[in-house]
C-alpha positions as CSV (number, residue, x, y, z in Angstrom):
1,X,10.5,27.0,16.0
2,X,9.4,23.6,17.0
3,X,9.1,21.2,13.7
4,X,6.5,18.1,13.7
5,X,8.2,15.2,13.1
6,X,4.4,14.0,12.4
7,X,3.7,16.1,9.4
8,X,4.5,15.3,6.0
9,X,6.7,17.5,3.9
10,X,5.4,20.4,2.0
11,X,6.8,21.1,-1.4
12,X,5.0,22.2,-4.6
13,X,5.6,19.4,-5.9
14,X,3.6,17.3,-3.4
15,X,0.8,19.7,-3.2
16,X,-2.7,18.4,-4.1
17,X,-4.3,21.1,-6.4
18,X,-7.4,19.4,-7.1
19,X,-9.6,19.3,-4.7
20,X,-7.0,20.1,-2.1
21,X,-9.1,19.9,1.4
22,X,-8.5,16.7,1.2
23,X,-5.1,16.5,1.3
24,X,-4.2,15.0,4.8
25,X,-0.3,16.7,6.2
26,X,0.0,14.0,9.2
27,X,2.5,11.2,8.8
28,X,0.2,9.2,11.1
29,X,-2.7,9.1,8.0
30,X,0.5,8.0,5.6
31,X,1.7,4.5,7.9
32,X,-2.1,3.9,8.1
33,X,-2.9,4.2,4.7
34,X,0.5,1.5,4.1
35,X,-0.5,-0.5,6.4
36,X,-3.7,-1.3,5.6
37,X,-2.9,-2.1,2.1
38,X,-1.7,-5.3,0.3
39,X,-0.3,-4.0,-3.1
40,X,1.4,-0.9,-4.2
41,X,1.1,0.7,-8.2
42,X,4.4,1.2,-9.3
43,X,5.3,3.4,-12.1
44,X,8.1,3.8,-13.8
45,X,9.8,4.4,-17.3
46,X,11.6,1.6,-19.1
47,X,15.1,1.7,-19.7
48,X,13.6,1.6,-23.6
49,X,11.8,4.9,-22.9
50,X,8.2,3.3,-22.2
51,X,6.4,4.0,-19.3
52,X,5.3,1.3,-17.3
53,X,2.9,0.7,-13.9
54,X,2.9,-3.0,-12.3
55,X,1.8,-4.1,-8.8
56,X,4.2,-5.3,-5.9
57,X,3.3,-6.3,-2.6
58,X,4.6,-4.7,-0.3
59,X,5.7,-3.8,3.9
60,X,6.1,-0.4,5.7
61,X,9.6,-0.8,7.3
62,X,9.3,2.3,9.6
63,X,10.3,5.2,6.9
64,X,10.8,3.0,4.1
65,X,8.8,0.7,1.8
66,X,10.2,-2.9,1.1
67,X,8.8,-4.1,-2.0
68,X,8.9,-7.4,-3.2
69,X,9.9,-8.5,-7.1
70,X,11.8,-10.8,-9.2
71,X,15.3,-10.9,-10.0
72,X,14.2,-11.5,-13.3
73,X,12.2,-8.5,-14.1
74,X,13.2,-5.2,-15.9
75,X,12.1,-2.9,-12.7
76,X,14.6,-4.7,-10.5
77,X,17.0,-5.3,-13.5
78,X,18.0,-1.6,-13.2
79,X,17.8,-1.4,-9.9
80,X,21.0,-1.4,-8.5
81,X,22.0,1.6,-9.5
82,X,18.7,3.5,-8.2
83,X,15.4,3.9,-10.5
84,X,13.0,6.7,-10.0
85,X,9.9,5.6,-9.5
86,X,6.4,6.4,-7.7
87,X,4.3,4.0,-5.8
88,X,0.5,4.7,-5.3
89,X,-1.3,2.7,-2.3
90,X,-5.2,3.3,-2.9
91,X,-8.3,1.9,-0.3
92,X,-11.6,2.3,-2.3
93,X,-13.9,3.0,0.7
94,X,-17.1,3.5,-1.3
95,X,-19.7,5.1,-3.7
96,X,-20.9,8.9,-2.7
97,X,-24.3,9.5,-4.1
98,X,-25.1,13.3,-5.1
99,X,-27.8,15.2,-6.8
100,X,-26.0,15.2,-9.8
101,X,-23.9,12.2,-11.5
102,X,-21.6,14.7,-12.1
103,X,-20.9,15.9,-8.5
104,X,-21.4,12.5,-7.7
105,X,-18.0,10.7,-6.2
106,X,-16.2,7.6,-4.2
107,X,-14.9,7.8,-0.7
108,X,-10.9,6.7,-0.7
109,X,-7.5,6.9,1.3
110,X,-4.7,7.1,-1.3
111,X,-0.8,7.3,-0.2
112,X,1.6,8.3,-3.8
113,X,5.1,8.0,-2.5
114,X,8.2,9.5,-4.7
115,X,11.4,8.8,-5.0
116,X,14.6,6.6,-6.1
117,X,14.3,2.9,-5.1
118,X,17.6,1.0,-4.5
119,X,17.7,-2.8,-4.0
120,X,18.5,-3.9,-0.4
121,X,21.7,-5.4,-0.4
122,X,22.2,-9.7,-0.3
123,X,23.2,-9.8,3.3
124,X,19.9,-8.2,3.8
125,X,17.2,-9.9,1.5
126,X,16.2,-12.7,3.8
127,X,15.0,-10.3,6.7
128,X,13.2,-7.9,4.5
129,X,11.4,-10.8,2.5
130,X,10.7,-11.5,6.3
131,X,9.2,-8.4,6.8
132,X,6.9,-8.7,3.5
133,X,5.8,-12.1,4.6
134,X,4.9,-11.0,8.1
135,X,3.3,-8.3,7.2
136,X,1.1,-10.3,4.4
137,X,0.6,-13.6,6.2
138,X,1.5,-12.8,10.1
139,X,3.1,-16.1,11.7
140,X,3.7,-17.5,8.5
141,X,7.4,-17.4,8.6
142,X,8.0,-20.1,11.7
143,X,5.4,-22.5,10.2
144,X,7.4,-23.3,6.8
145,X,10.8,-23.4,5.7
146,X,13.2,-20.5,5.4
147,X,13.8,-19.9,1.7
148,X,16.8,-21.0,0.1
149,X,19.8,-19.6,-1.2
150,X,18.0,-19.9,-4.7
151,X,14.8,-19.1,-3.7
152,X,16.7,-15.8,-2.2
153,X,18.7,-15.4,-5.6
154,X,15.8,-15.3,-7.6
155,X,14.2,-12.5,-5.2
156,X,14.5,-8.8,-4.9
157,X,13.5,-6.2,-2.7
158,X,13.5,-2.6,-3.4
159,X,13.6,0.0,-0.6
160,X,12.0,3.2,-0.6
161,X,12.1,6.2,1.0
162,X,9.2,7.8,2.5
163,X,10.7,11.2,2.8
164,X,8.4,12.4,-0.4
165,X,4.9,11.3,-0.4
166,X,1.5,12.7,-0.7
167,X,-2.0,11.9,1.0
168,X,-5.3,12.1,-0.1
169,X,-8.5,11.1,1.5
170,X,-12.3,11.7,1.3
171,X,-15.1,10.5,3.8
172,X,-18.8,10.9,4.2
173,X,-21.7,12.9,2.3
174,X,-22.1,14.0,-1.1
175,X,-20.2,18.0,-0.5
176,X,-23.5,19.8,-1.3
177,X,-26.8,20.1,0.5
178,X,-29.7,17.8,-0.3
179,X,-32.7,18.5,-2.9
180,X,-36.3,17.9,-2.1
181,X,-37.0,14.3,-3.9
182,X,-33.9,12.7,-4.3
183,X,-32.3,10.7,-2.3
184,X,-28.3,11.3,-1.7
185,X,-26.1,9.9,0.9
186,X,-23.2,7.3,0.5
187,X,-22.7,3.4,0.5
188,X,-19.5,2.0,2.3
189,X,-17.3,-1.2,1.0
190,X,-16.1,-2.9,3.4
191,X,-12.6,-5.0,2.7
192,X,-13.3,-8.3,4.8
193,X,-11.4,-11.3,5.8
194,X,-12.9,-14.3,4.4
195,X,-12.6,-18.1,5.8
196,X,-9.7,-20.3,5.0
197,X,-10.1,-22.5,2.5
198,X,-7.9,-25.5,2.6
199,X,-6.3,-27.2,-0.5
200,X,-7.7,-30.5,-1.6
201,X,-5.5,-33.7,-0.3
202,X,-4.1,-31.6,2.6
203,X,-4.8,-33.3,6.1
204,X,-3.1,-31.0,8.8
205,X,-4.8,-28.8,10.6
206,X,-5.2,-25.4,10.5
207,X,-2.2,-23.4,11.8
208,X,-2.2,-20.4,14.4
209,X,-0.8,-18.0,11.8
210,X,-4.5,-18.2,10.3
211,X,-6.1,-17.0,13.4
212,X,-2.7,-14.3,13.6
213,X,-3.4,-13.2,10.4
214,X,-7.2,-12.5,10.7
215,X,-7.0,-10.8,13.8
216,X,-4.0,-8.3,12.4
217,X,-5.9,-7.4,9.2
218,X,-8.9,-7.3,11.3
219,X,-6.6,-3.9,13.1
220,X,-5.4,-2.9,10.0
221,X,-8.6,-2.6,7.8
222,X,-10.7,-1.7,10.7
223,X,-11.4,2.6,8.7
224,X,-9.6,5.1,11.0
């Protein structure tokens, strides 16, 4: 028997049980899902028993997640010796409009991704903060500085394996069939890139990473 290495796991524990047509089995609609986003949810329980969600930016690294934190902060505190955590990536792609408020809905792509995150080690913070940065601002990285040994210290990155994740998605018309007299259909959001605006006092012009960066979220946001 010939495995997929395109489709996604399936355990019971990833299953979608509501509403689960819309579950999506390709590893294809995970990576677009990450890398159309900007900021994963990241839950997680406290070392003082508390459960806690906060938001990291983020990179798909092939089969991994690279996310960026603080040194500082309790996630990454406990993070060297593995924390279990789950990261949810959502894309609100509009309002659905049904007969009914209650049958009414929103159109979305949502990636959960579960598992233990470890911090990537020292040698290799500097190319995954890399990563992050090209993936958030493309071209960015030649333009300025490279970060410093503090700047570094002060910086973690988490790694996460993509071996356990779940995807959801919903697209198009209310499910059920129209009534005479009221009107039912959908409304899209569009996610857009906006024109730079530059600080006040700065004189040098615009760099190419702007025009870099536009035209790769332009691809990445562009709905499948």
């Amino acid at each position: 028997m010939t495995v997929s290495l395109d489709k996604l796991p399936d355990t019971p524990e990833l299953r979608v049980h509501r509403y689960k047509e819309l579950q999506r089995r390709n590893r294809s609609d995970l990576h677009a899902i990450l890398d159309a986003g900007t900021i994963a949810h990241i839950g997680f329980v406290r070392p003082d028993g508390k459960p806690m969600v906060i938001p990291m930016a983020y990179v798909r690294d092939g089969e991994f997640l690279l996310m960026h934190g603080s040194s500082g902060a309790g996630l990454t505190k406990s993070a060297n010796a593995g924390v279990d955590l789950v990261a949810t990536i959502s894309i609100f792609d509009g309002l659905v409009y049904a007969q009914s408020l209650f049958d009414s809905t929103v159109n979305y792509r949502c990636a959960v991704v579960f598992g233990t995150a470890l911090a990537v080690p020292a040698e290799e913070r500097e190319d995954c903060v890399r990563k992050i940065s090209e993936h958030l601002m493309p071209g960015r990285w030649t333009e300025v500085r490279p970060p410093t040994k503090r700047e570094l210290a002060a910086t973690y990155v988490l790694r996460l394996s993509l071996d356990s994740a779940s995807v959801k998605a919903r697209e198009g018309h209310p499910d059920e069939a129209p009534e005479p007299g009221i009107w039912t259909g959908y409304v899209p959001f569009d996610t857009g890139i906006g024109q730079p605006v530059t600080q006040p006092g700065v004189e040098a012009e615009r760099p190419e990473s702007l025009k870099k960066s536009a035209a790769a979220w332009s691809r990445r946001l562009a709905r499948p």
